[in-house]
C-alpha positions in Angstrom: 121.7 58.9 81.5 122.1 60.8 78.3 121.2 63.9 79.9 124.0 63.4 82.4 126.7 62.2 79.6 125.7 65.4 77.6 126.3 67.5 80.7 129.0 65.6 82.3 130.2 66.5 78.5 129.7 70.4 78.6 131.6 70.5 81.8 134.7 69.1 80.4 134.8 71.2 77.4 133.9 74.6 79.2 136.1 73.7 82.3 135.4 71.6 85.5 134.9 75.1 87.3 132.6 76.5 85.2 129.5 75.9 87.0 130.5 77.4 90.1 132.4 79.8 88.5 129.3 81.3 86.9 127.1 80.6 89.6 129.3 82.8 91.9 129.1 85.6 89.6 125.0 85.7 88.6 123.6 83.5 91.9 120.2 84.3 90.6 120.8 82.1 87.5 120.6 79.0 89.3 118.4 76.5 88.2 117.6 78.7 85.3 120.0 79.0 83.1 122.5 77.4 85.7 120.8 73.9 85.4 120.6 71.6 88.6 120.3 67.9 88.4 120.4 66.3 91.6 122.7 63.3 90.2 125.2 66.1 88.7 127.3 68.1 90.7 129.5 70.7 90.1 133.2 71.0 91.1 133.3 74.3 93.2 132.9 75.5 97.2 129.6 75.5 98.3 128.0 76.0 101.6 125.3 74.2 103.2 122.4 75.4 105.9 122.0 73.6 109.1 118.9 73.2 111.2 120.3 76.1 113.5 120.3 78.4 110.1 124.1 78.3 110.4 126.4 77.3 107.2 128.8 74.6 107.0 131.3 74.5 104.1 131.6 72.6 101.5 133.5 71.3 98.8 133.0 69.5 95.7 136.1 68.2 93.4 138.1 66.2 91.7 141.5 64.8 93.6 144.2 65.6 91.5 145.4 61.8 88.8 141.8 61.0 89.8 138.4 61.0 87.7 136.2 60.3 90.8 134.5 63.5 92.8 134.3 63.8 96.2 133.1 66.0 98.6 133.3 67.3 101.8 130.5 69.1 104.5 132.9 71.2 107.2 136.2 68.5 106.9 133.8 65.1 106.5 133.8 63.4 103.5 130.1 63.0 102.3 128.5 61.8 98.7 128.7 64.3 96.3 125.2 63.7 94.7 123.7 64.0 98.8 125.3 67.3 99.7 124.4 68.5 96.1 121.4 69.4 96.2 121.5 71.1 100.0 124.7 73.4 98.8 123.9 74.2 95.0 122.4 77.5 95.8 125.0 78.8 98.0 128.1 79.0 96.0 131.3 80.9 98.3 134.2 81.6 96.8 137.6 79.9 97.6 138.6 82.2 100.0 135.4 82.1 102.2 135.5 78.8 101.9 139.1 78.9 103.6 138.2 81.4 106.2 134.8 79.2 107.5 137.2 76.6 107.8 139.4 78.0 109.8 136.6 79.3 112.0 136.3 82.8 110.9 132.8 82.6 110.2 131.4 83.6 106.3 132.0 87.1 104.9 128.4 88.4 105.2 128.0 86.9 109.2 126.5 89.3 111.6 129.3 89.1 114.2 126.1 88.9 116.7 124.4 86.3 115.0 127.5 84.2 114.5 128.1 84.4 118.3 124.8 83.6 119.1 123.9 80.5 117.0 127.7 79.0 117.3 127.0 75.9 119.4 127.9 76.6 122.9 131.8 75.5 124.8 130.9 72.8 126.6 131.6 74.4 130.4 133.2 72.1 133.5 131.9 72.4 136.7 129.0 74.8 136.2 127.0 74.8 139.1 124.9 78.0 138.5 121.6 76.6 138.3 119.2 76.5 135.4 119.3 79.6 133.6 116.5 81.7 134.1 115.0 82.2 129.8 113.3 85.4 130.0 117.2 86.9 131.2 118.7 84.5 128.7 116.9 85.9 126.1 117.3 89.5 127.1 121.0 89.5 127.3 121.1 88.3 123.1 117.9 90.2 123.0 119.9 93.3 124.1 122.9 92.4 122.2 121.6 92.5 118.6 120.1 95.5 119.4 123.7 96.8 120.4 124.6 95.9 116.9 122.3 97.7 115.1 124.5 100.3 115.0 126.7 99.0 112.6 123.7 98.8 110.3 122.2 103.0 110.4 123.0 103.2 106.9 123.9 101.0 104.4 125.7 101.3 101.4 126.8 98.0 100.0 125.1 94.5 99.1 127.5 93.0 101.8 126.4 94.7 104.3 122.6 94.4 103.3 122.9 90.6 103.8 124.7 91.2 107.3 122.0 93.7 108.1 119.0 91.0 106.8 121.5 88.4 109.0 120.6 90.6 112.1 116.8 91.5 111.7 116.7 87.3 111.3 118.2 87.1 114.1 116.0 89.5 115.9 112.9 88.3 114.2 113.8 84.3 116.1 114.4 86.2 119.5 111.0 87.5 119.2 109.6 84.5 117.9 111.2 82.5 121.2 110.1 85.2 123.7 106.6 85.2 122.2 106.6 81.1 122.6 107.9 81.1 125.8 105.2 83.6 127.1 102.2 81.9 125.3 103.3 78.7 127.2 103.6 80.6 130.4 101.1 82.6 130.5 98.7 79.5 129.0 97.8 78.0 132.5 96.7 81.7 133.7 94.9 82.5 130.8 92.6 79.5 131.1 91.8 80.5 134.7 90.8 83.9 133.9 88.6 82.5 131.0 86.6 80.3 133.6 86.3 83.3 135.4 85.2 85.4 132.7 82.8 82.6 131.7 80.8 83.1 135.2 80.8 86.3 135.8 80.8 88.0 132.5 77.6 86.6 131.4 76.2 88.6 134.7 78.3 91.5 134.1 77.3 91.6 130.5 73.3 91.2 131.1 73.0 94.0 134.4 74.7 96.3 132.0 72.5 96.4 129.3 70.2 96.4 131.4 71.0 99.3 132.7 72.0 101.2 129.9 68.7 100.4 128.3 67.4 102.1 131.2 69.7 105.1 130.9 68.4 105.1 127.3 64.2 105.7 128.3 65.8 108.3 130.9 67.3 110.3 128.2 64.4 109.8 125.2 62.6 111.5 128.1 64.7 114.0 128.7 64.9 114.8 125.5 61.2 115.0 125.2 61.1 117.7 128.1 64.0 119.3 126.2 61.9 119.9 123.4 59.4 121.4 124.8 61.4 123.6 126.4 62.7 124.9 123.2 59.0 124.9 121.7 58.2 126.6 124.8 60.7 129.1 124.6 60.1 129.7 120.6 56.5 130.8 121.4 57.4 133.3 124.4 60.1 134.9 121.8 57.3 134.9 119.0 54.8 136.6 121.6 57.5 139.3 122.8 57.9 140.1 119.1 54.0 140.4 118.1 53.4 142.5 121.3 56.3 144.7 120.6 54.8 145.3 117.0 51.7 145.9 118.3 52.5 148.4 120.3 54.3 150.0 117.6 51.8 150.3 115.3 49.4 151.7 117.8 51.9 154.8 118.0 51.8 155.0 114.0 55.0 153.1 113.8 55.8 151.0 110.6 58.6 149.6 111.0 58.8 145.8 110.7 59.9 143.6 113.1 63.1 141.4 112.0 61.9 137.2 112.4 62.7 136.0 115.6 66.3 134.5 115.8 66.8 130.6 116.9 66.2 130.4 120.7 69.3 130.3 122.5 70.1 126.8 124.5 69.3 127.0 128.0 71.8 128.7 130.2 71.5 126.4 133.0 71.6 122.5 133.1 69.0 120.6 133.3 67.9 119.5 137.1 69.4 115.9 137.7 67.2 113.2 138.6 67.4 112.0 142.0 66.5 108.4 143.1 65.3 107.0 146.3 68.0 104.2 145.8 71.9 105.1 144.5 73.6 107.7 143.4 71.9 111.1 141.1 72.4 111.3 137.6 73.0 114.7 136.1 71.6 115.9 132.7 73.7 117.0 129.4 72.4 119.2 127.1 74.4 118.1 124.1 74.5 118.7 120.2 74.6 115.4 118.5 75.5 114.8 114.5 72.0 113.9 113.0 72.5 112.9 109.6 75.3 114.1 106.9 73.6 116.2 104.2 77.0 116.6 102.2 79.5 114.6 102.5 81.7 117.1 100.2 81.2 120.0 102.0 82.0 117.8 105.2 85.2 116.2 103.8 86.6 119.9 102.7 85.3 121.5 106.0 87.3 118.4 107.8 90.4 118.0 105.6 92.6 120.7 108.1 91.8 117.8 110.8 94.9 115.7 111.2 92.9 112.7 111.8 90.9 113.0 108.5 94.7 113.8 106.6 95.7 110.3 108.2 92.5 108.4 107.2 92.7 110.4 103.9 96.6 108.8 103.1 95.7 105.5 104.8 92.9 105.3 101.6 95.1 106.7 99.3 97.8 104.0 99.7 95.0 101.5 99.5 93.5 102.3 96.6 98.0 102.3 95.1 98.5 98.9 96.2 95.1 98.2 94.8 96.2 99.3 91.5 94.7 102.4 90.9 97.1 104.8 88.9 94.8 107.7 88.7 94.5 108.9 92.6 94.4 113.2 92.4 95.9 115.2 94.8 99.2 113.0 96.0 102.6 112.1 94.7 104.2 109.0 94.4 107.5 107.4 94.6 109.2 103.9 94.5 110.6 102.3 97.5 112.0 98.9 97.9 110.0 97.3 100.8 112.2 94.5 102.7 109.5 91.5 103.8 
């Protein structure tokens, strides 16, 4: 009770306007060093968010010859020390207070927004049917995206919080659609996961087993592959010999360069044929074995426009991590909207 005397008190001397005053001018001081008691209000015009996330004004004073304050949400009288609490952070000035009550909507509305959350005119005589959602949702779907034309660049706080008004807006379209299609799409996603539970198991199992079997086909392959190579490494080593042998036997000293790595095989390997099914047809193909330097790989790699993307995706990770001392980029502040 003293607490309230003292402030009730500081209102008085500084002005019954004060408060709001203040608050109007430096928002983020509220409840700070703007102090909120829920059993204190402050004279000023205030607004206050419904469940729709529209605003309805208010107004907190004293009438004039009388020391008791009232208030009032949108033209009803409420209790002051209810609606406190609700409006306190949403201080308007006079004039928007006056223009919201006359229906013009609040200074930083999205003119989309305000249109689409305004409770509908009731209609006489409709007879149209129920409205089908999905086109419901498109038409204000497609009409905030109309309107985000008045938001390409902006260049004032004002607009900023009619801009944030519209991606809101946008952000509860989505949000709706997304509902609406989890709920519709529910009963036909618990069909195909009966299905899925029969038949994948069986899908599943024949497939590994056959790729298992794929797999023994190639170690073989790769077996006779090797061979070949060894085969074909011993044919170019006996060339050579003979060729230096016969050299030598005309008084010829020249020496014979090594052998050079055999070349692959020109031609594929033969496919395999079964007596059941299709063939399958043989690749000879040069497969990454191990990574001896992962240096030399990186800088051989960084051209790759993959590896640059994978390279900046790290590099951010390791700034919002913390790390100050990343080489080889530049940084820069930006103000990220959440």
């Amino acid at each position: 009770m003293a607490e309230q005397s003292i402030g009730a008190l500081a209102s008085k001397i500084v002005g019954p306007w004060a408060w709001w005053q203040a608050a109007l001018k430096n928002p983020d001081a509220i409840g700070k060093t703007l102090p909120v008691h829920g059993d204190e209000p402050q004279q000023g015009y205030y607004r206050a968010k419904n469940k729709d996330k529209s605003f309805d004004p208010v107004a907190i004073y004293y009438p004039e010859g009388s020391s008791e304050l009232v208030a009032y949400r949108n033209g009803r009288e409420v209790r002051p020390d209810e609606i406190w609490t609700w409006c306190c952070r949403y201080p308007v000035s006079y004039a928007a207070y006056n223009a919201a009550m006359d229906g013009k909507g609040w200074p930083d509305d999205d003119k989309v927004v305000a249109a689409q959350v305004a409770p509908p005119e009731p209609t006489i005589g409709d007879n149209s049917g129920e409205v089908d959602e999905a086109e419901a949702l498109k038409d204000q779907i497609d009409a905030a995206l109309a309107g985000m034309t008045a938001y390409e660049k902006i260049a004032d706080d004002q607009t900023a919080a009619k801009a944030l008004s519209l991606r809101n807006r946008l952000n509860e379209l989505s949000g709706q659609a997304d509902k609406i299609r989890v709920k519709q799409k529910e009963p036909h996603l618990e069909a195909g996961k009966a299905v899925d539970a029969k038949w994948q198991p069986l899908v599943k199992s024949a497939k590994a087993g056959a790729d298992k079997v794929r797999d023994a086909i190639g170690a073989w392959e790769t077996v006779k592959l090797q061979e070949e190579r060894r085969r074909q490494r011993e044919a170019e080593q006996a060339r050579l010999a003979a060729e230096q042998a016969a050299r030598e036997q005309q008084g010829e000293t020249a020496v014979i360069d090594p052998p050079a790595p055999a070349a692959p095989v020109e031609t594929a390997p033969a496919p395999i044929k079964a007596s059941y099914g299709k063939a399958a047809s043989v690749q000879v193909k040069t497969v990454v074995k191990d990574v001896t330097d992962w240096q030399a790989l990186a800088v051989y790699m960084c051209g790759h426009p993959e590896m640059q993307d994978l390279l900046r995706r790290l590099a951010q990770r390791a700034i919002d991590a913390g790390k100050a001392n990343v080489p080889g980029i530049t940084t820069e502040e930006k103000a990220a909207v959440r």
